[in-house]
C-alpha positions as CSV (number, residue, x, y, z in Angstrom):
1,X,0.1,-4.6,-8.3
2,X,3.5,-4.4,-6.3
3,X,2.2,-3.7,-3.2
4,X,-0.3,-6.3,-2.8
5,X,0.9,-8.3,-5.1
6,X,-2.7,-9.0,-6.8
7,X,-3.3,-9.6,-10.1
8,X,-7.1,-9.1,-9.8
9,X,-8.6,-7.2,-6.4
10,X,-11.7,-5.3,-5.6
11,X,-11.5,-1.9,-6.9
12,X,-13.6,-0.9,-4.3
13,X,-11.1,-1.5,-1.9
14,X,-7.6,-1.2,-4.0
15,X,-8.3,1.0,-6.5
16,X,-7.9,1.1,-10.0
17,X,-4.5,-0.1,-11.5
18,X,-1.9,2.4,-12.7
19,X,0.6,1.7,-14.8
20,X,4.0,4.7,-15.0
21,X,7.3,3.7,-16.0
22,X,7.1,0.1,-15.7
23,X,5.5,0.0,-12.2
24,X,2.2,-1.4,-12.0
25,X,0.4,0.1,-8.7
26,X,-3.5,0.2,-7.8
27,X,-4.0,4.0,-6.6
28,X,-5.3,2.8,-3.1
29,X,-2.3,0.6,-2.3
30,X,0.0,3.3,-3.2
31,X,-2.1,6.1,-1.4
32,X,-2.2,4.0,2.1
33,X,1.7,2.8,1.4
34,X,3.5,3.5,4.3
35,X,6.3,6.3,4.1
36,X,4.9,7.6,0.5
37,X,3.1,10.7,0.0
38,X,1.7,12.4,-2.7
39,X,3.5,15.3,-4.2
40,X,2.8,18.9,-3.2
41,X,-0.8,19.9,-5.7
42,X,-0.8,17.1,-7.2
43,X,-2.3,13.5,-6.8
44,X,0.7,11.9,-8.1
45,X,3.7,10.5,-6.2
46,X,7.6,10.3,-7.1
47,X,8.3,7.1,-9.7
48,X,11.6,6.5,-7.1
49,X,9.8,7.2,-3.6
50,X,7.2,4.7,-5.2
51,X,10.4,2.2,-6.0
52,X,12.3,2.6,-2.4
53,X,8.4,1.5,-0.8
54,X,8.2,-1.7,-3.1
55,X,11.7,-2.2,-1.7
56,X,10.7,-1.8,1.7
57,X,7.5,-3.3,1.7
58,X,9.4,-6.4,0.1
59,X,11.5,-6.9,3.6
60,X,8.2,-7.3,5.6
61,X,5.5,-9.6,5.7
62,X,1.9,-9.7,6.0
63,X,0.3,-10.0,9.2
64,X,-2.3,-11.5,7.7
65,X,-1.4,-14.0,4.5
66,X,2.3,-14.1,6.0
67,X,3.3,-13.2,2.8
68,X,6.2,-10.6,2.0
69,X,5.4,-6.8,0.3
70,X,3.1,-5.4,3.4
71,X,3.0,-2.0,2.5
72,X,1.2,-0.6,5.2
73,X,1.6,0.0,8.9
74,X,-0.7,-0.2,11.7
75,X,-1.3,3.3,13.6
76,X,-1.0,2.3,17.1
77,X,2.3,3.5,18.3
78,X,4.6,0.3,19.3
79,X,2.4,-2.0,16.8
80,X,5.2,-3.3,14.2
81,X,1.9,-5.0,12.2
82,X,2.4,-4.9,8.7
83,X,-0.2,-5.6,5.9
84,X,-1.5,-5.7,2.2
85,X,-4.3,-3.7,2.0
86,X,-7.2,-6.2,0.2
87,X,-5.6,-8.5,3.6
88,X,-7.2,-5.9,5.6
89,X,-11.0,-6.7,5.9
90,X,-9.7,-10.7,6.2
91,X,-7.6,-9.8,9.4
92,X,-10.1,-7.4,10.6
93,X,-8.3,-4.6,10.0
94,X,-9.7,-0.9,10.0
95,X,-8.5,1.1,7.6
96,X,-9.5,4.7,7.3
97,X,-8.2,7.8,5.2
98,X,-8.1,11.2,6.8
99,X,-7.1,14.1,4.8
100,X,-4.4,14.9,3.3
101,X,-2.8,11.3,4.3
């Protein structure tokens, strides 16, 4: 994946593994990814908005392997926490989906 950078993760908490135009993304990574939303009707997102997070997400690091590509943010306004999501349960993170995002 090149958000968490895993070859092999739980699906359970990543997702499957999706493969579209030479991006290789599990759908919970990309769902939780920070700044990327799925498209209007659809549970697909934008092959470039996708591309601009992996950029992103390669200029921060982990908060909890230390490692660079944290795609997601923590909630708390003022946190600048950054993580992979299978990190999550490690740092005893919380993540939780609501909705729409």
């Amino acid at each position: 994946c090149m958000l968490c950078h895993r070859t092999k993760a739980d699906t359970d908490i990543c997702g499957d593994k999706r493969v579209k135009f030479k991006l290789c993304v599990h759908n919970y990574c990309q769902l939780l990814a920070s700044g990327l939303f799925p498209q209007e009707n659809t549970a697909d997102f934008l092959v470039e908005d996708t591309r601009h997070v992996i950029r992103e997400a390669a200029k921060k690091s982990c908060f909890v392997c230390y490692k660079l590509g944290a795609s997601i943010t923590c909630c708390e306004t003022g946190c600048d926490r950054t993580f992979h999501l299978p990190c999550a349960p490690d740092g005893q993170c919380v993540t939780q989906y609501f909705g729409a995002y």
